[in-house]
C-alpha positions as CSV (number, residue, x, y, z in Angstrom):
1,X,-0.1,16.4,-30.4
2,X,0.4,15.9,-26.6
3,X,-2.0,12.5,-27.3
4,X,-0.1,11.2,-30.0
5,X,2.9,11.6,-28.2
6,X,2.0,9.7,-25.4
7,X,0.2,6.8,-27.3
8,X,3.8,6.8,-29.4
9,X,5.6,6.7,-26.2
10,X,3.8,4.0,-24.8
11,X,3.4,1.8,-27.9
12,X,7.8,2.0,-28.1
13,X,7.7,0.7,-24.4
14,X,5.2,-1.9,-24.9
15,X,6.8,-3.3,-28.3
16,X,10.2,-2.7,-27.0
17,X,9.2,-6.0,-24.3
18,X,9.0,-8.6,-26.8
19,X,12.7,-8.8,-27.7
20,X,13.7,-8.5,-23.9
21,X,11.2,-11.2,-22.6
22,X,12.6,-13.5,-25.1
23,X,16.4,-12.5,-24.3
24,X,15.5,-13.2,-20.9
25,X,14.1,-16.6,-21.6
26,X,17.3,-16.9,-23.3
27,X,19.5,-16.0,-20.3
28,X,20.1,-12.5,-21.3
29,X,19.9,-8.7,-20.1
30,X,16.4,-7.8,-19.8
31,X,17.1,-4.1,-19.4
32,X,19.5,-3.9,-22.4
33,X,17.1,-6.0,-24.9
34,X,14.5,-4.1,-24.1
35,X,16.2,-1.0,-24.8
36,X,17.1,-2.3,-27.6
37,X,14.0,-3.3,-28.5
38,X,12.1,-0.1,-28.3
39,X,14.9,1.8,-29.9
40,X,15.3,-0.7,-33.2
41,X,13.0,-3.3,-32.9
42,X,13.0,-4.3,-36.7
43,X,16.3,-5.3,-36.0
44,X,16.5,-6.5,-32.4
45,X,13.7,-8.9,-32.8
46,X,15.5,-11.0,-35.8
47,X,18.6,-10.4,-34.0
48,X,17.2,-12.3,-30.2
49,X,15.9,-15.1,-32.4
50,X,19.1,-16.4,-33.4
51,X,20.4,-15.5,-30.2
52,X,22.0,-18.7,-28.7
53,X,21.1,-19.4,-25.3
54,X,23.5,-18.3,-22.1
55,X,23.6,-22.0,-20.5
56,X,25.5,-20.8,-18.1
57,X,23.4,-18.4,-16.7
58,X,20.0,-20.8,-17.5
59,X,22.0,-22.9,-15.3
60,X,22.0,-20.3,-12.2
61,X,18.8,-19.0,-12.3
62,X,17.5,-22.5,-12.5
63,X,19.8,-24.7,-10.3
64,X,17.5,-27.9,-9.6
65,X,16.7,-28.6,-13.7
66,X,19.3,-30.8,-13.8
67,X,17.5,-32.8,-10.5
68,X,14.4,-32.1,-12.6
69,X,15.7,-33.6,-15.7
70,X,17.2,-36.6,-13.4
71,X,13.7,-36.9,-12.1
72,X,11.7,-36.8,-15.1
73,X,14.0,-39.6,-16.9
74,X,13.6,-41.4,-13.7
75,X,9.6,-41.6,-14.1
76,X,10.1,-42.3,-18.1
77,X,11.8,-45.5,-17.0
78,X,9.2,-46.3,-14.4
79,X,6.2,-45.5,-16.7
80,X,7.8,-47.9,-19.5
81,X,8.7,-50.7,-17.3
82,X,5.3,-50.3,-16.3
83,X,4.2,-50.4,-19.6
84,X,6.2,-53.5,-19.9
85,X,4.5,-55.4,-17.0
86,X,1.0,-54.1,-18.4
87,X,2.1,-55.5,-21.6
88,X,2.7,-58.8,-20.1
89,X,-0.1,-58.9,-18.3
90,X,-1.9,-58.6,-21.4
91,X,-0.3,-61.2,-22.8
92,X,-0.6,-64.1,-19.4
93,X,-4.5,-62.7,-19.5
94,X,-4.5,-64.0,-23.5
95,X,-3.2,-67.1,-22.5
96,X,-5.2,-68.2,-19.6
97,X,-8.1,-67.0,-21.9
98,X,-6.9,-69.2,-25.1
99,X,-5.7,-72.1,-22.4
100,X,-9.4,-72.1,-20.8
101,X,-10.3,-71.9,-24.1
102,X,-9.0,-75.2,-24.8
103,X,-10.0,-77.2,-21.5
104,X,-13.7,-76.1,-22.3
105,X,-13.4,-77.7,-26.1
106,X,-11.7,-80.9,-24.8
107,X,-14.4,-81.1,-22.2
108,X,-17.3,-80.7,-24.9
109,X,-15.6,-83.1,-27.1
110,X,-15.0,-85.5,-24.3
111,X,-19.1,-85.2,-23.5
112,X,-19.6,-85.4,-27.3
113,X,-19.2,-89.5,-27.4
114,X,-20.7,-89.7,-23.6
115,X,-23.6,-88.2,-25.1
116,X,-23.4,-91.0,-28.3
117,X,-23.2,-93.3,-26.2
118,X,-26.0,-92.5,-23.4
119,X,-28.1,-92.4,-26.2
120,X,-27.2,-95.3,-28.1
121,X,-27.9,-96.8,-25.2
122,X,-31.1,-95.5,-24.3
123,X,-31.8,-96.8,-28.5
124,X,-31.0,-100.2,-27.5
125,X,-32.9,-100.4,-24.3
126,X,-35.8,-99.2,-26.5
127,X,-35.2,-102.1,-28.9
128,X,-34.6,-104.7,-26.1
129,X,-38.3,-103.5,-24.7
130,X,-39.8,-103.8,-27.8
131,X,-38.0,-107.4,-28.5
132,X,-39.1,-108.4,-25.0
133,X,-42.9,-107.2,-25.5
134,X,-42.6,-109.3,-28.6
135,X,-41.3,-111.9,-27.3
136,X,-43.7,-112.2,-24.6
137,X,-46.5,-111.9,-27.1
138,X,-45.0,-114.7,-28.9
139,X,-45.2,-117.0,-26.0
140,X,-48.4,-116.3,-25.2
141,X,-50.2,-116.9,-28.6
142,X,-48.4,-120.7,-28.8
C-alpha cells in the first residue's frame, strides 16, 4: 500500500508541472499553478490554456525583447534589400548575357556576306584561270 502511495504521490507532483510550466511561460505563478495543477488538473490544464498572457510581467522578466524584436526587424529589412540587390543582379547578369548575345549574332551575320563574298571571289579567280589557260591555248594553236 506503502508503494502505491508513493508512486500516487509522485505521479500528482509530476502531472501537477504541466499546467504551472505553461502558466509560467505565460507570466504566471509557478507555485500556485502547480498546486493547482496537482490538486485539479482536469480543470487547471483547460483553464491555463485560455489563460491570457501577463505582458506585463513577460515584459520584466524579459527586458531586451523589445531590442530583440527591434533587432530582428532590422535584419528582415537588410536580408530583403539584399534580396533586392541579388535580384537585380540577376536581372543586369540577363542583360549583359542577352546584350552579348546579340553582338555575337551581328558579328556572325556581318561575317556571313564576308564569307559570300571571299568565296565568290575565290569562284571567279577560278574562272579567270581557267579563261586565261584557255585563252592562252587559243593563241597558241593559231
Amino acid at each position: 500500500m506503502e508503494q502505491y502511495l508513493a508512486t500516487y504521490v509522485i505521479f500528482i507532483i509530476c502531472i501537477g508541472l504541466i499546467p504551472a510550466v505553461i502558466a509560467d511561460n505565460k507570466g504566471r505563478s509557478f507555485i500556485l499553478w502547480w498546486i493547482f495543477g496537482a490538486l485539479a488538473f482536469i480543470i487547471a490544464l483547460p483553464a491555463v490554456l485560455l489563460l491570457e498572457p501577463n505582458k506585463p510581467v513577460l515584459d520584466q522578466r524579459h527586458p531586451n525583447q523589445k531590442e530583440y524584436e527591434r533587432q530582428e526587424q532590422a535584419v528582415e529589412a537588410v536580408m530583403s534589400a539584399d534580396d533586392l540587390s541579388h535580384k537585380h543582379a540577376r536581372e543586369e547578369a540577363a542583360l549583359r548575357e542577352k546584350h552579348d548575345t546579340e553582338r555575337r549574332e551581328l558579328q556572325l551575320s556581318q561575317e556571313a556576306p564576308r564569307r559570300q563574298i571571299t568565296y565568290r571571289i575565290e569562284q571567279l579567280e577560278q574562272e579567270i584561270a581557267a579563261l586565261t589557260t584557255n585563252i592562252s591555248s587559243l593563241a597558241k594553236m593559231s
